[in-house]
Structure formats: C-alpha cells, structure tokens
C-alpha positions as CSV (number, residue, x, y, z in Angstrom):
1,X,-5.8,18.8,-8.5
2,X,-7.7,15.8,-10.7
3,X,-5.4,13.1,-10.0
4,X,-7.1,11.0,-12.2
5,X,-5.7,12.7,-15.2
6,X,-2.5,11.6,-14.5
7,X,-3.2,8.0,-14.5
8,X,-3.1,6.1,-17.6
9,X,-5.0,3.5,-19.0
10,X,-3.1,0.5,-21.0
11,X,-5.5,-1.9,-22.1
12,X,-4.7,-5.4,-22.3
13,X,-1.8,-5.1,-19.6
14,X,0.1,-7.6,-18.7
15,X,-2.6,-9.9,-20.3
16,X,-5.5,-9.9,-22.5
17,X,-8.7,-8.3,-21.1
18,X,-6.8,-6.1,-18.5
19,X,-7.1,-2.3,-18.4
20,X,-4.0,-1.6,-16.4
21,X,-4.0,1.5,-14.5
22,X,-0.8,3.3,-14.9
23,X,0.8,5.7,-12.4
24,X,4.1,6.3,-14.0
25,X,2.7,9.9,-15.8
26,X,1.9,11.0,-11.9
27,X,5.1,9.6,-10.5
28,X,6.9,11.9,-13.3
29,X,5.0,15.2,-11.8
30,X,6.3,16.8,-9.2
31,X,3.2,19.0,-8.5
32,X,0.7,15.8,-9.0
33,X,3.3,13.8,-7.1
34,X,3.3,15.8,-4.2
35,X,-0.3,16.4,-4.2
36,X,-0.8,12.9,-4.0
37,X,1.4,12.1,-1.0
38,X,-0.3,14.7,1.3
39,X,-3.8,13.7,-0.1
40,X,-2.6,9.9,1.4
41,X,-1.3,11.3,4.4
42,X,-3.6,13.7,5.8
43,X,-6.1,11.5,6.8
44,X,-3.6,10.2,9.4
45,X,-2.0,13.4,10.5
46,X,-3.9,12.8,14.3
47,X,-2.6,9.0,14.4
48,X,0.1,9.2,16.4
49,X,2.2,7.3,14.0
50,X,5.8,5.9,14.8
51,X,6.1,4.0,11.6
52,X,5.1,3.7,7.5
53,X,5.3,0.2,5.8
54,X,4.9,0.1,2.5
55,X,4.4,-2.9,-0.2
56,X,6.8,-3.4,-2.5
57,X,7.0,-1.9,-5.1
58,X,5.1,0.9,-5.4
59,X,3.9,1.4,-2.1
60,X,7.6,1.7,-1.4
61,X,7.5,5.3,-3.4
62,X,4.8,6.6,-1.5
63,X,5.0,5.3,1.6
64,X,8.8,6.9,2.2
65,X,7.6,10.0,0.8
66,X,4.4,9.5,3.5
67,X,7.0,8.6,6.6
68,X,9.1,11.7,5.2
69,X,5.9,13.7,5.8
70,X,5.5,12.2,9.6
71,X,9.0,12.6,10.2
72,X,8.8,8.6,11.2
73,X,10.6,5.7,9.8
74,X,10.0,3.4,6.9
75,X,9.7,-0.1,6.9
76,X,9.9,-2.1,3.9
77,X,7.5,-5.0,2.9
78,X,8.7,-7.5,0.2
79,X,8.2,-10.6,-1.3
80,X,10.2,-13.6,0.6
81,X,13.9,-14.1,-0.3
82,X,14.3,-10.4,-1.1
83,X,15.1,-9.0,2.9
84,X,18.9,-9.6,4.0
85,X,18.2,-10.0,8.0
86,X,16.3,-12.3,10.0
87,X,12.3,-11.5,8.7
88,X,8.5,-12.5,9.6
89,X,6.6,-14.0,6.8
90,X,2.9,-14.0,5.8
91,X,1.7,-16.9,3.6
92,X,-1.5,-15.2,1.7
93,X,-3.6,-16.5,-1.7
94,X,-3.4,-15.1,-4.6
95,X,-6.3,-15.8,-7.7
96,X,-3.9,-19.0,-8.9
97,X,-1.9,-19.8,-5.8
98,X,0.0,-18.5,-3.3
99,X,2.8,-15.8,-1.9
100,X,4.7,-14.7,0.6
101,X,5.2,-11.1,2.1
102,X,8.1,-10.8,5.1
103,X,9.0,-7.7,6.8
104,X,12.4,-7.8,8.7
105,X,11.8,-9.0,12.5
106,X,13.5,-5.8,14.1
107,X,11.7,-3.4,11.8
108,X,9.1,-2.4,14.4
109,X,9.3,-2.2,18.5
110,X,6.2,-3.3,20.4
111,X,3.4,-1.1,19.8
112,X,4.6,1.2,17.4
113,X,1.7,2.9,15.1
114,X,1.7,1.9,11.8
115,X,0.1,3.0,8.4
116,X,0.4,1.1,5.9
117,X,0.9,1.9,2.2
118,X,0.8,0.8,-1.1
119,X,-0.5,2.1,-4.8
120,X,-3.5,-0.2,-5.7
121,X,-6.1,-1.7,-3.5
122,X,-7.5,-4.9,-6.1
123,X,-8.2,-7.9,-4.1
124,X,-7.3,-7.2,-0.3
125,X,-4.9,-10.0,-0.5
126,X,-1.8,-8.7,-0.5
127,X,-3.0,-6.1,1.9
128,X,-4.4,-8.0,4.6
129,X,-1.1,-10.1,4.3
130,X,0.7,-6.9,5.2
131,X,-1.8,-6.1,8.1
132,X,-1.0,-9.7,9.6
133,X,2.8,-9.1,8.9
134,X,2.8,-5.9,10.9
135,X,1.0,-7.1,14.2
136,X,2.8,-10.4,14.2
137,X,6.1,-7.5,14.7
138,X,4.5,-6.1,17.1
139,X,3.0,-2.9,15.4
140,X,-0.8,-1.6,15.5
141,X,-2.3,-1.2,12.1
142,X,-3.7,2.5,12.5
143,X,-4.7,2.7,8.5
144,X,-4.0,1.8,4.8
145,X,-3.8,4.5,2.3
146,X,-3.9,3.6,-1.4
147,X,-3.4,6.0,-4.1
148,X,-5.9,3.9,-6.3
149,X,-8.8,1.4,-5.5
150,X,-10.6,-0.7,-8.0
151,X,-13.8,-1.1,-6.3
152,X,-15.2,-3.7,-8.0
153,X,-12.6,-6.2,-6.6
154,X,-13.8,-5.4,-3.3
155,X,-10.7,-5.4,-1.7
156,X,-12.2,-3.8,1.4
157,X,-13.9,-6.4,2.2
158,X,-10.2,-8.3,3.1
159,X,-9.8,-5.2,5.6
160,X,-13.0,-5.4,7.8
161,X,-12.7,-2.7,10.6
162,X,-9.8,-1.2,9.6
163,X,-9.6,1.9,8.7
164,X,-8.8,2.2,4.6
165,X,-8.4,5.1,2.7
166,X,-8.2,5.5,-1.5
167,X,-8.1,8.5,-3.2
168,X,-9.1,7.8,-6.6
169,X,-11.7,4.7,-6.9
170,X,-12.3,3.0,-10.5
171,X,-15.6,0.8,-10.5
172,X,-17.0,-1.2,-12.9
173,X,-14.0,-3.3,-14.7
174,X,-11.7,-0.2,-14.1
C-alpha cells in the first residue's frame, strides 16, 4: 500500500512558508492505518521488546497500536506539567528556545527494551530528548520508528548509532 497518498499537504501550516504534512486522512483509514502500524513495527519484531514509548501526541496513536502488536506495555512521553505521578524530565532545544519531555519515574523497570515512537522525525530534538528520558528510567533504547521523516532536517543526525526507522521520507523542503 502507497502510504504517501494518504498524507496530506497544507501549505503554509501553522505559519507562513510551511508545507505541513498531514496524517489525519491515514489516521481515518483503517486499511492504511493498520498497514502503517505493522510497516513501523516489523522492523523490531526480533528486539525483544518489554516496552513502547511514544511522544505525545501523535506518537501516542501509533505507539499503543505498536505495543498492542508486541503484546508489551505503553509508556507515555509528554511535555512537563502534563504526568500526575512522580516523572523524569529531559531539558532539550528547540529552534527558539527550550522544552521539557518527562516520562513517569516507575514507567519502566531496569533494563526493559524499549522502542520508541512518534509520527515525524524533523529536527532530532525532541527525539533524542526521549532517548535520554528512557535510559535515565532505566530502559535500553532498542529503535525509533517514525511514520514520516523529513530528511532534509537531518534529524538522524541527533540519533547517531541508534537504530531509526521511517517509512515514508520527504526531502527537499517537504
């Protein structure tokens, strides 16, 4: 199945110059939905995974429907304030300034193996953040699976050594 025809472009969104990349037409397929998940997935099928984290928000869809697929549990990543528990925080830089990812501090036992899951690779930023949120709970970063990547950011470049996998890639400016 061409994924890619289930992503839509929205110019100048959320700001002038931007070609957004839209997922929401794929998210409303079942059949492109679905295809997606175990395209993210089987790469990892050999892992030995114990846990999924996503990213919020996105990377929350797939990455239950991914932990679903393992039969493993799902631990959410979120920006700070939004966890009600006791959580590990990750200070990372974004273009103009800075955020904060936290995970909750019981969300992972020492040495579980963790993928880790969101829709868009850009930067790296708020991926490496999540990489350095999941070892500093104890977890081993076995992957990253994005739905989209947008080469031209070079966001792998944020992820050196790990192991990264995107299905659809947009280069140039998108």
């Amino acid at each position: 199945m061409d994924l890619k025809r289930w992503i839509r472009d929205v110019p100048d969104f959320p700001k002038p110059g931007i070609l957004f990349k839209d997922i929401t037409p794929l998210l409303g397929n079942a059949e492109a939905l679905g295809s997606a998940v175990a395209r993210m997935a089987d790469p990892f099928r050999d892992a030995g995974l114990t846990a999924v984290a996503g990213i919020e928000s996105r990377g929350f869809i797939f990455g239950a429907l991914i932990a679903k697929e393992f039969g493993v549990g799902f631990v959410p990543i979120r920006k700070k304030g939004k966890l009600p528990a006791e959580a590990h925080s990750v200070t990372y830089t974004l273009e103009y300034g800075e955020d904060v990812l936290e995970m909750h501090k019981d969300a992972l036992a020492e040495g579980d193996r963790v993928l880790i899951v969101d829709d868009l690779l850009a930067t790296g930023g708020t991926a490496a953040a999540a990489v350095r949120l999941v070892e500093r709970g104890g977890g081993t970063v076995t992957g990253l699976a994005f739905l989209v990547e947008l080469s031209f950011l070079k966001g792998r470049g944020q992820l050196p050594g790990r192991r990264v996998v995107a299905l659809l890639e947009y280069g140039g400016n998108g």
